[in-house]
N, C-alpha and C positions, 0 to 999 in steps of 0.2 A: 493687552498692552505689549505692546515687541520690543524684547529686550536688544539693546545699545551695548554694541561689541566695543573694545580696546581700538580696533580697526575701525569702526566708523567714525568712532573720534579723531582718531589722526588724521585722517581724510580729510574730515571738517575743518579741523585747524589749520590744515596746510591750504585747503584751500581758500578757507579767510585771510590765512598769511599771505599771498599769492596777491588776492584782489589789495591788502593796505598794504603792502608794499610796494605796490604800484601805483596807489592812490598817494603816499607819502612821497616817494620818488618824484613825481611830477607838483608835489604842492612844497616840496623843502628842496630845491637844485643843489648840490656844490658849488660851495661860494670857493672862488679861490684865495687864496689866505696870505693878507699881507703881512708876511715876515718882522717887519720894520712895528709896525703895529704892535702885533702879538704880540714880540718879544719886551717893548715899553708896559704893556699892559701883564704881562707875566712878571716882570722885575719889580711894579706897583704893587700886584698884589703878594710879591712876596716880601716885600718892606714893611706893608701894614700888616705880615702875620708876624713878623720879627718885634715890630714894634706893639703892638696888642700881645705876642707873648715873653717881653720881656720882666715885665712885674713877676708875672706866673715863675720866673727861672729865678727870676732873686730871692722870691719867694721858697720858694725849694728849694735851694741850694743851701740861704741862708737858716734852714730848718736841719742841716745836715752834721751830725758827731760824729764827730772822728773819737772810738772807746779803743784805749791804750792796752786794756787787757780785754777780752772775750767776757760780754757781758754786763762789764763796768761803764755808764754814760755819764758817771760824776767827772768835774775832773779837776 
């Protein structure tokens, strides 16, 4: 059995990388990117991570002591 160098593997990958990166290129194009769009659909989904993690922050927060002396949580 012939042993498989470090070198024939890199070979092989790059040239699999070569053939699907050409294959991908022509099956996925650059869409151009509607600014107007994007930015509606970015400011959505940053509303519903605000609002999905607001319980989460009152929640925590409202779990927070403020200890008057170093160690002390009574108060």
């Amino acid at each position: 059995m012939p042993r498989v160098f470090d070198v024939d593997i890199k070979y092989k990958l790059e040239e699999l990388d070569s053939i699907l990166r050409k294959r991908y290129k022509i099956e996925h194009p650059v869409k151009d990117r509607d600014w107007r769009t994007y930015e509606q659909e970015f400011s959505y989904r940053i509303q519903k991570a605000i609002t999905s993690l607001d319980p989460l922050i009152r929640e925590a927060v409202s779990s927070i002591k403020v200890a008057k002396v170093p160690g002390n949580l009574e108060h």
